[in-house]
CHARMM-style PDB file with segment names, atoms N, HN, CA, C and O in Angstrom:
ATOM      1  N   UNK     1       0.866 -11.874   4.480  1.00  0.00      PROA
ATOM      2  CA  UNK     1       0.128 -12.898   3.801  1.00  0.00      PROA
ATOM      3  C   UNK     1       1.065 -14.094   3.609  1.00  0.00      PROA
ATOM      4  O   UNK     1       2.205 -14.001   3.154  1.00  0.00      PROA
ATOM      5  N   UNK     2       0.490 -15.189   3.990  1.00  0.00      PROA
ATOM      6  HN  UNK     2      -0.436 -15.264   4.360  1.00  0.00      PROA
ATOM      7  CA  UNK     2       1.081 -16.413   3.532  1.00  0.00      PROA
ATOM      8  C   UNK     2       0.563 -17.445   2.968  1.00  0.00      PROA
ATOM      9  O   UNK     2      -0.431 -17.983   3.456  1.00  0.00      PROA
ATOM     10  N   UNK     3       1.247 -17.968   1.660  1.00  0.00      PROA
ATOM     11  HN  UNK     3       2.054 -17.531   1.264  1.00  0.00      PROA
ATOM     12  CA  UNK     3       0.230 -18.858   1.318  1.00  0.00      PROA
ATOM     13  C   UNK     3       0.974 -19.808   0.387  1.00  0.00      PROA
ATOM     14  O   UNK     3       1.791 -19.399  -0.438  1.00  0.00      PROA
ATOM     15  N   UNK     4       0.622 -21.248   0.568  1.00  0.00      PROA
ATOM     16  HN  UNK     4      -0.041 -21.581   1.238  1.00  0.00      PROA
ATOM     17  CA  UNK     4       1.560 -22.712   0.417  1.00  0.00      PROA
ATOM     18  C   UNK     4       2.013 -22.151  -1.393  1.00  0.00      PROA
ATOM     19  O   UNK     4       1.438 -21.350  -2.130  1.00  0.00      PROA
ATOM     20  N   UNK     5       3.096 -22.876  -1.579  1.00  0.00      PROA
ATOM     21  HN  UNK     5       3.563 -23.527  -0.981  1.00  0.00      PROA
ATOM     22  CA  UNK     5       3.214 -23.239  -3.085  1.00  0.00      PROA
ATOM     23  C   UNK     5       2.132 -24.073  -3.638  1.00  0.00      PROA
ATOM     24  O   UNK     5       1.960 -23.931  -4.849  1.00  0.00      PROA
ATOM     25  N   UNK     6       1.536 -24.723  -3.168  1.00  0.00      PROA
ATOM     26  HN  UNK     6       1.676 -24.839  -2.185  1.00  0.00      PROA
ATOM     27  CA  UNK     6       0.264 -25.136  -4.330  1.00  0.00      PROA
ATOM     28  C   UNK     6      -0.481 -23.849  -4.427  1.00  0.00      PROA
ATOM     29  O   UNK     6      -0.768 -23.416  -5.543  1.00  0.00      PROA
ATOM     30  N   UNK     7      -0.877 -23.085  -3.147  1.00  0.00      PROA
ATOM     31  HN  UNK     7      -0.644 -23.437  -2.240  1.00  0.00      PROA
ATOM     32  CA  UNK     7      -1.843 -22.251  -3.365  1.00  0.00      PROA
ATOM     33  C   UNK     7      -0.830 -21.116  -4.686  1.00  0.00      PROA
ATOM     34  O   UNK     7      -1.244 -21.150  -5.845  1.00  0.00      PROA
ATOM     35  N   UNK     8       0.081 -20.458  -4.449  1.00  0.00      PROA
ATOM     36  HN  UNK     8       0.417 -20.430  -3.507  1.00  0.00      PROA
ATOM     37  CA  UNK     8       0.530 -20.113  -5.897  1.00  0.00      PROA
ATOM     38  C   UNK     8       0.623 -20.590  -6.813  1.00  0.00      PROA
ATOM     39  O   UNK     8       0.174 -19.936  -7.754  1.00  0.00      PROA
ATOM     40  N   UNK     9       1.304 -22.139  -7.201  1.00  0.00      PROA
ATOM     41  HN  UNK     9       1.669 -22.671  -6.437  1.00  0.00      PROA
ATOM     42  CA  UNK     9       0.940 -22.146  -8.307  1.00  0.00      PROA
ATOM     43  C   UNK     9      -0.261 -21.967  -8.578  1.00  0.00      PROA
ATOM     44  O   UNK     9      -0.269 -21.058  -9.408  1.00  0.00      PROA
ATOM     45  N   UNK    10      -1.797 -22.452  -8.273  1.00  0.00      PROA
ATOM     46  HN  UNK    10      -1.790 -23.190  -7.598  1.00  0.00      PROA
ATOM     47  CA  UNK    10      -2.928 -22.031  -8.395  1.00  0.00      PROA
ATOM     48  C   UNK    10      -3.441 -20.934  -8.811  1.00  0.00      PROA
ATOM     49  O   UNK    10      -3.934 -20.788  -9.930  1.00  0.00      PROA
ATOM     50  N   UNK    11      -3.338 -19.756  -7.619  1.00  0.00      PROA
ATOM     51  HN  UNK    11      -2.937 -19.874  -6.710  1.00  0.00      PROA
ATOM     52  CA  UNK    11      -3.122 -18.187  -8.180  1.00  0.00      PROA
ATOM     53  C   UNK    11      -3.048 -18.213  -9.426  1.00  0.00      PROA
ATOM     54  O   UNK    11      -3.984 -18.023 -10.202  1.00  0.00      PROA
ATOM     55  N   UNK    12      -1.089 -18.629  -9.903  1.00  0.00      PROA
ATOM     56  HN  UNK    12      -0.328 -18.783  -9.273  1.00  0.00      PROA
ATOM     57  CA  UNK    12      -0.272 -18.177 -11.155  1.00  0.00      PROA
ATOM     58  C   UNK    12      -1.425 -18.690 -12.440  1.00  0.00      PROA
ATOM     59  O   UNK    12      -1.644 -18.097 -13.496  1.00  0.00      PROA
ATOM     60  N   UNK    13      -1.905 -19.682 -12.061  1.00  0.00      PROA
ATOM     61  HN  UNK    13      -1.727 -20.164 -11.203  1.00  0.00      PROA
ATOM     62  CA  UNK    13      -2.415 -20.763 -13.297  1.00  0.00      PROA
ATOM     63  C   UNK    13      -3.728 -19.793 -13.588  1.00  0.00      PROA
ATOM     64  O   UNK    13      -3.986 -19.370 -14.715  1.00  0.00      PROA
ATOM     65  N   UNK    14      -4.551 -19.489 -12.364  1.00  0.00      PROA
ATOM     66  HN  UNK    14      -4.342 -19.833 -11.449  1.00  0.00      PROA
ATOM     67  CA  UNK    14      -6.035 -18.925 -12.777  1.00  0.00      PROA
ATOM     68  C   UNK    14      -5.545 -17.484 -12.926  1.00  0.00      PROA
ATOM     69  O   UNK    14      -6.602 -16.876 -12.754  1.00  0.00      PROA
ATOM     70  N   UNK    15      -4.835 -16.780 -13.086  1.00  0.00      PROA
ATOM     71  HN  UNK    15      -3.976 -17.273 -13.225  1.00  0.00      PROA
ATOM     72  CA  UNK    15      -4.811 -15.512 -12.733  1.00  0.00      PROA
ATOM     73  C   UNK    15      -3.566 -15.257 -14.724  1.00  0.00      PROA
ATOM     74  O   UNK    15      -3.361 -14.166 -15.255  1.00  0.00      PROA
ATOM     75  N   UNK    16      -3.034 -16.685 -15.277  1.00  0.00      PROA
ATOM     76  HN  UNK    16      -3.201 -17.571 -14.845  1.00  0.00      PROA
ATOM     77  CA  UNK    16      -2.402 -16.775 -16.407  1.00  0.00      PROA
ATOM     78  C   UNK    16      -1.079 -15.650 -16.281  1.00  0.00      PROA
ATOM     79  O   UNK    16      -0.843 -14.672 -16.990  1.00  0.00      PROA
ATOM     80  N   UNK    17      -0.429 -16.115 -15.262  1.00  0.00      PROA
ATOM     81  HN  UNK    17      -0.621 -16.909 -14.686  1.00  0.00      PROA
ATOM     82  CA  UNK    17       0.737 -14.578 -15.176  1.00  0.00      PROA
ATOM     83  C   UNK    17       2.065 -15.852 -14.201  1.00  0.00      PROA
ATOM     84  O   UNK    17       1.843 -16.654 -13.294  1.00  0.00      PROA
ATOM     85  N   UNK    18       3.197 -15.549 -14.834  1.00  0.00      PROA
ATOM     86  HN  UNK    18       3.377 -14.898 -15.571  1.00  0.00      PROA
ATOM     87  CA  UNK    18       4.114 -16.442 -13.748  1.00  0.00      PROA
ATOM     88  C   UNK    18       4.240 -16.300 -11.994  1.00  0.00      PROA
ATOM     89  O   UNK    18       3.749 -15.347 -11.390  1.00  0.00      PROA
ATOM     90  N   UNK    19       4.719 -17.021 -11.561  1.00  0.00      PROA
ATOM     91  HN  UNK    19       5.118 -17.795 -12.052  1.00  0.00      PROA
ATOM     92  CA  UNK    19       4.223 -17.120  -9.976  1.00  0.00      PROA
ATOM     93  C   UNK    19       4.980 -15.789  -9.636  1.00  0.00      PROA
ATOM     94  O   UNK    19       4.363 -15.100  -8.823  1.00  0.00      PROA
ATOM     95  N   UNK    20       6.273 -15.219 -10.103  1.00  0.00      PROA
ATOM     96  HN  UNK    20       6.774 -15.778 -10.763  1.00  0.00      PROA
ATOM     97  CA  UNK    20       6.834 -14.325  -9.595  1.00  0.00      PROA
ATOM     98  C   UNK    20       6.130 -12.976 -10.002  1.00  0.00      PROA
ATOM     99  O   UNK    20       6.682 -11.895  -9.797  1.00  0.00      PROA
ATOM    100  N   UNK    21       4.897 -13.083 -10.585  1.00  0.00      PROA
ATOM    101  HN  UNK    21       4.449 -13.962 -10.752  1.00  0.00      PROA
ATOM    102  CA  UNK    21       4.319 -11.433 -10.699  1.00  0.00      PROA
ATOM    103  C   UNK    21       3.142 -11.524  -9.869  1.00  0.00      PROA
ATOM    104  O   UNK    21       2.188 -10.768 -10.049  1.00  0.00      PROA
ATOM    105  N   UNK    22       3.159 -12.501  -8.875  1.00  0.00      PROA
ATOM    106  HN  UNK    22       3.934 -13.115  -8.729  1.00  0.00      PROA
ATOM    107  CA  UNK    22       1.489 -12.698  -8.024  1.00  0.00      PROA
ATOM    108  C   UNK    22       2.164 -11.381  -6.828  1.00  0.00      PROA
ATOM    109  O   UNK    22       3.350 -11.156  -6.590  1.00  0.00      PROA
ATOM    110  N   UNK    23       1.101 -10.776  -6.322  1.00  0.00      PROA
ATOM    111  HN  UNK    23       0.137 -10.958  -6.515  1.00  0.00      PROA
ATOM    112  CA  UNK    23       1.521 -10.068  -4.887  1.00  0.00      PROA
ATOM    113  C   UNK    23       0.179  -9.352  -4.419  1.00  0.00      PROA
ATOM    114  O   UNK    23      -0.813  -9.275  -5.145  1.00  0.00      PROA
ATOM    115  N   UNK    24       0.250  -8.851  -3.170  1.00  0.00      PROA
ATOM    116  HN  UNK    24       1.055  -8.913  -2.580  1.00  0.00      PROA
ATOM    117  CA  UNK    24      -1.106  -8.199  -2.971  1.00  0.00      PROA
ATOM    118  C   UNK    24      -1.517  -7.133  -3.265  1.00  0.00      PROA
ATOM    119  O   UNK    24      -0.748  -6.221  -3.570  1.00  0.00      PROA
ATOM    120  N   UNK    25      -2.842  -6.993  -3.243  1.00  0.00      PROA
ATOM    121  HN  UNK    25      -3.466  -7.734  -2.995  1.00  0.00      PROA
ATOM    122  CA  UNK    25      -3.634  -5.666  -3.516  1.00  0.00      PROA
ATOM    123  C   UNK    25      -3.456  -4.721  -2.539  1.00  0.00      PROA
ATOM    124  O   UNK    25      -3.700  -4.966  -1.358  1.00  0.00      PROA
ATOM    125  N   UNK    26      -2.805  -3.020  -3.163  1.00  0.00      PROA
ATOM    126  HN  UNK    26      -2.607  -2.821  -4.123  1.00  0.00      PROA
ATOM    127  CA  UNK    26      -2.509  -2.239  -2.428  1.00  0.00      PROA
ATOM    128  C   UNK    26      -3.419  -1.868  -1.464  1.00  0.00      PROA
ATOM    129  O   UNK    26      -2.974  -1.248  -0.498  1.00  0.00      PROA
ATOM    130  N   UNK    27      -4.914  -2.178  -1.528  1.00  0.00      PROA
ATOM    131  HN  UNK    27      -5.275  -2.682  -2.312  1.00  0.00      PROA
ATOM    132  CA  UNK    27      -6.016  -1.733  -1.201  1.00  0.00      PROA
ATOM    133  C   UNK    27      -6.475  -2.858  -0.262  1.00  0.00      PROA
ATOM    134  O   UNK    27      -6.332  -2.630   0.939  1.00  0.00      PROA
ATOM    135  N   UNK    28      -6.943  -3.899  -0.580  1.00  0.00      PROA
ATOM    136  HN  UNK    28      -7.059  -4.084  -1.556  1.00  0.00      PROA
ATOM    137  CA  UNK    28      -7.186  -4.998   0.259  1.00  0.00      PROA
ATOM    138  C   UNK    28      -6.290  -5.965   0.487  1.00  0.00      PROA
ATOM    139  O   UNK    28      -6.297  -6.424   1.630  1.00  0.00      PROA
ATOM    140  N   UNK    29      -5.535  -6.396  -0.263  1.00  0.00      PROA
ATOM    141  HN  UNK    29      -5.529  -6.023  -1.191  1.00  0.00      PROA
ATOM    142  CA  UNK    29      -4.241  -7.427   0.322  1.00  0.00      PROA
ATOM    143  C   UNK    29      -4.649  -8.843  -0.606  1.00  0.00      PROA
ATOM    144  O   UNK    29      -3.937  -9.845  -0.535  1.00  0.00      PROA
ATOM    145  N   UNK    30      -5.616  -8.803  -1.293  1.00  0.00      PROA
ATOM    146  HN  UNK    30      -6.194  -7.989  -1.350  1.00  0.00      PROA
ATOM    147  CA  UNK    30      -5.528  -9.959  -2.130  1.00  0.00      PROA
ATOM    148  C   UNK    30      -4.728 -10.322  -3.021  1.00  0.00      PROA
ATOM    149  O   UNK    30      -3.810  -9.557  -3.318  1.00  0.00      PROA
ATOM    150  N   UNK    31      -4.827 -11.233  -3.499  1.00  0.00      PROA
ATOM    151  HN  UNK    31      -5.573 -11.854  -3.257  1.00  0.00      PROA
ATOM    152  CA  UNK    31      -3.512 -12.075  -4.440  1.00  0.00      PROA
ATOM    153  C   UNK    31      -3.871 -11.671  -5.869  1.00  0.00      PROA
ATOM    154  O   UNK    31      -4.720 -12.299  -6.501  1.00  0.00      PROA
ATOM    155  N   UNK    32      -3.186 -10.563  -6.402  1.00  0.00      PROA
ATOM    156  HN  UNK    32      -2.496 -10.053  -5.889  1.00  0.00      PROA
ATOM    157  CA  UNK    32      -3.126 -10.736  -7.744  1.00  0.00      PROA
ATOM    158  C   UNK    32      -2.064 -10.633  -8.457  1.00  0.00      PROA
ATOM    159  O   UNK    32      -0.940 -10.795  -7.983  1.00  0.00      PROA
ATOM    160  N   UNK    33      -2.331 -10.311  -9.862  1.00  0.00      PROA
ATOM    161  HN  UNK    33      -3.245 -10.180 -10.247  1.00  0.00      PROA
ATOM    162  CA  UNK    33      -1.162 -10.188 -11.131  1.00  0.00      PROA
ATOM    163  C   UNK    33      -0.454  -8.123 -10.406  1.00  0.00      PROA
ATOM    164  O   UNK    33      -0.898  -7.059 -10.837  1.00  0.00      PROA
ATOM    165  N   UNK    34       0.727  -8.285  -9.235  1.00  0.00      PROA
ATOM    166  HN  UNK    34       1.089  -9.150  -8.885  1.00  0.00      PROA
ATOM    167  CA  UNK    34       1.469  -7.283  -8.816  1.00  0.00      PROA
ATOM    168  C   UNK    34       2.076  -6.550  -9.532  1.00  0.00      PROA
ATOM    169  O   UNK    34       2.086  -5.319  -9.512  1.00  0.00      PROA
ATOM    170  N   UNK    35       2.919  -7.636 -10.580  1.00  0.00      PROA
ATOM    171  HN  UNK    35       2.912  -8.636 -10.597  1.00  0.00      PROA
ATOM    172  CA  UNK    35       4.402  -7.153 -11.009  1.00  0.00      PROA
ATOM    173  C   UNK    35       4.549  -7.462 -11.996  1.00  0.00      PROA
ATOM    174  O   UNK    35       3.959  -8.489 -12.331  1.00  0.00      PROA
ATOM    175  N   UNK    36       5.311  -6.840 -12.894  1.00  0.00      PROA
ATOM    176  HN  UNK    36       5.791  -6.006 -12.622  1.00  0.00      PROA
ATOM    177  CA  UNK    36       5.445  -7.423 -14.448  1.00  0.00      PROA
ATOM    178  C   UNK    36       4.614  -6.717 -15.170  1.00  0.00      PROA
ATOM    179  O   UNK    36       3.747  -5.977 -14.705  1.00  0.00      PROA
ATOM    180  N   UNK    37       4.928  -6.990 -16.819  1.00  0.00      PROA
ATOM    181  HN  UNK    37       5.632  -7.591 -17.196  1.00  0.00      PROA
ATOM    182  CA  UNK    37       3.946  -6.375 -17.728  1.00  0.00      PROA
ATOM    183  C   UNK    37       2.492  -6.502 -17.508  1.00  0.00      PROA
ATOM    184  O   UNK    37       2.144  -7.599 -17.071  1.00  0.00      PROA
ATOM    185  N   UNK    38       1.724  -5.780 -17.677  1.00  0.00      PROA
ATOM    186  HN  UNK    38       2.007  -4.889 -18.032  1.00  0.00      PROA
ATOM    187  CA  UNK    38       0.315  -5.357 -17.279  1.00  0.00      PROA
ATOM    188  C   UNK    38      -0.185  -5.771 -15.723  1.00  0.00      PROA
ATOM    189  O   UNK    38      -1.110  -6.483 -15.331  1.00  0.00      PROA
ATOM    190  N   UNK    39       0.697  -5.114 -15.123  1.00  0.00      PROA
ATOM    191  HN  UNK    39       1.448  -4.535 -15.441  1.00  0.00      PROA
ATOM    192  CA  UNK    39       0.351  -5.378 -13.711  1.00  0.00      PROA
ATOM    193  C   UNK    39      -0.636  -4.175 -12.784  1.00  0.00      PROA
ATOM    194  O   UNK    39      -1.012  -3.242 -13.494  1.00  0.00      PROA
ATOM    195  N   UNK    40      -0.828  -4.143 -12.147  1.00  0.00      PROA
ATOM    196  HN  UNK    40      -0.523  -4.901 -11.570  1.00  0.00      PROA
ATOM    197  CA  UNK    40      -1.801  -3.404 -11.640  1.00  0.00      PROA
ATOM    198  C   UNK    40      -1.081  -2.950  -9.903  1.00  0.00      PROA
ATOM    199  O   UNK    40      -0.043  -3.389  -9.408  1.00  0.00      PROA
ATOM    200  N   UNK    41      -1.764  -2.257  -9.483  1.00  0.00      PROA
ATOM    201  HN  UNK    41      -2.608  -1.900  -9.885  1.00  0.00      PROA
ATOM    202  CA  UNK    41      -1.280  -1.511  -7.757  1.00  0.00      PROA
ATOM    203  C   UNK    41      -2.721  -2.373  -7.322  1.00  0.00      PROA
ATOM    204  O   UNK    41      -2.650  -3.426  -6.688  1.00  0.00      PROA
ATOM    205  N   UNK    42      -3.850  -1.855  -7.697  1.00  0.00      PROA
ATOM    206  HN  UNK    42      -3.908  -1.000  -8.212  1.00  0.00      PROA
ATOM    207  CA  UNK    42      -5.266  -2.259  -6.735  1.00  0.00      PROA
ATOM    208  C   UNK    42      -5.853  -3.167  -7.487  1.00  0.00      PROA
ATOM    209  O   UNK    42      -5.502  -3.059  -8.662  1.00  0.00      PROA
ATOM    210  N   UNK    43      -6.699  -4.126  -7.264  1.00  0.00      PROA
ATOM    211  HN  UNK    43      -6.983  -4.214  -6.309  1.00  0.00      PROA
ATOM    212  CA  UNK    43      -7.133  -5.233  -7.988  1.00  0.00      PROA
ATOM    213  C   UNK    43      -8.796  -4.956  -8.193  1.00  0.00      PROA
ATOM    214  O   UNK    43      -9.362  -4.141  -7.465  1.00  0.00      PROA
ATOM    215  N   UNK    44      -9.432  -5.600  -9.101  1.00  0.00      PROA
ATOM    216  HN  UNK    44      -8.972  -6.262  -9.693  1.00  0.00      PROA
ATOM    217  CA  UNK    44     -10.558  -5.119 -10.527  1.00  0.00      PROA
ATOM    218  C   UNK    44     -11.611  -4.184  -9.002  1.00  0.00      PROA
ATOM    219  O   UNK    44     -12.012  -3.020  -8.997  1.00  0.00      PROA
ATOM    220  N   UNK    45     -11.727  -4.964  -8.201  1.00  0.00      PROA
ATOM    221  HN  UNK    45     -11.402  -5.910  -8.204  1.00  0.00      PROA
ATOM    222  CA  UNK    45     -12.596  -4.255  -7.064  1.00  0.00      PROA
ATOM    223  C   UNK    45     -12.359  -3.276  -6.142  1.00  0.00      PROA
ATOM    224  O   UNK    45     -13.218  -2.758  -5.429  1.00  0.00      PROA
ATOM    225  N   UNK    46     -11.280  -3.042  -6.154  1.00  0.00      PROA
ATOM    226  HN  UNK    46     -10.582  -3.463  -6.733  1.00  0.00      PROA
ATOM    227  CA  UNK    46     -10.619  -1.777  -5.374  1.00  0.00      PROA
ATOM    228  C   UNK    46     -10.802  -0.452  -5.982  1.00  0.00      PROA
ATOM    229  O   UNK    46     -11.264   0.571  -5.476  1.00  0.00      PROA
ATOM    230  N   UNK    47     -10.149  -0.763  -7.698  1.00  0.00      PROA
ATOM    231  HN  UNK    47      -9.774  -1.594  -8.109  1.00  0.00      PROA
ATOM    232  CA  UNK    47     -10.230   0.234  -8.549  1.00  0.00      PROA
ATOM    233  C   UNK    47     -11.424   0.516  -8.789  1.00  0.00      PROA
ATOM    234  O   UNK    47     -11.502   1.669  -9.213  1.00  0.00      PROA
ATOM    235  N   UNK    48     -12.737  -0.167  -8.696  1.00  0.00      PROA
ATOM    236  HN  UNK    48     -12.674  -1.104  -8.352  1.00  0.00      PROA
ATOM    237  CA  UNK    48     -13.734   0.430  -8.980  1.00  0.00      PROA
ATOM    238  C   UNK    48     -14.571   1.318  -7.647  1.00  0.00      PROA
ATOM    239  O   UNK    48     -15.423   2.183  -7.443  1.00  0.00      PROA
ATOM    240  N   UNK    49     -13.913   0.671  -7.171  1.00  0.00      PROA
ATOM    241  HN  UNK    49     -13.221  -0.031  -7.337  1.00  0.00      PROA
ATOM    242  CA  UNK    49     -14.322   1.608  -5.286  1.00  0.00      PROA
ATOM    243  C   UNK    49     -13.847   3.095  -5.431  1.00  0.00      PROA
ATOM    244  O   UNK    49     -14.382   4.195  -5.296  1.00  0.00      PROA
ATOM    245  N   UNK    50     -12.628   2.642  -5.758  1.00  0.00      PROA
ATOM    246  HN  UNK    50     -12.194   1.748  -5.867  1.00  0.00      PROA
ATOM    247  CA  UNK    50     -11.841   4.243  -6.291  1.00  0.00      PROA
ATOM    248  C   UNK    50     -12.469   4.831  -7.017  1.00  0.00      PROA
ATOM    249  O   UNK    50     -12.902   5.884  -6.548  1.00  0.00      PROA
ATOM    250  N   UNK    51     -12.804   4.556  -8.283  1.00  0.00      PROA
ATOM    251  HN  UNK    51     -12.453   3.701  -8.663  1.00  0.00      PROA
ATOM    252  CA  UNK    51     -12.965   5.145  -9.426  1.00  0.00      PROA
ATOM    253  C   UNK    51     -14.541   5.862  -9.353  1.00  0.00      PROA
ATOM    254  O   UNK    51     -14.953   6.790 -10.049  1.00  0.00      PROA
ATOM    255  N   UNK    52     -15.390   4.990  -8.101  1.00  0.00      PROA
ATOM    256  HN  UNK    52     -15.055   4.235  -7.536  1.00  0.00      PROA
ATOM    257  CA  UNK    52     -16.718   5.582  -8.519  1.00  0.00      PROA
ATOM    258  C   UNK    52     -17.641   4.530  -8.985  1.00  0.00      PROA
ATOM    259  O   UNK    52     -17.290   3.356  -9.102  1.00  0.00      PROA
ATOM    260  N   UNK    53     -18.855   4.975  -9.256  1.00  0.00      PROA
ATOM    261  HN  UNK    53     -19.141   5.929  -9.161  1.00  0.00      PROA
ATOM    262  CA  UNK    53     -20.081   4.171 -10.302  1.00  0.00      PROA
ATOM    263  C   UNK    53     -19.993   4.735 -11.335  1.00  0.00      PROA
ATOM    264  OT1 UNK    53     -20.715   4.411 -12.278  1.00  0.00      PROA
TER     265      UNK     53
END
């Protein structure tokens, strides 16, 4: 994945987490909150794929 420094800061700003905890979803590869306190492995739609209805 590659994607400009505007597009992170962007990410960082809508997503409210510093640019260095953005990374992808273990599951699909999208850009979320990776690393750091309350970080996640799969992002809100993956985990619910996982998890079931």
């Amino acid at each position: 994945m590659r994607i400009t420094p505007v597009e992170r800061d962007a990410a960082s700003a809508a997503l409210g987490c510093p640019m260095w905890e953005l990374g992808p979803c273990a599951g699909c590869g999208q850009l979320m909150r990776r690393y750091g306190r309350y970080a996640a492995m799969y992002c809100r739609v993956c985990r619910a794929v996982l998890n079931g209805p």
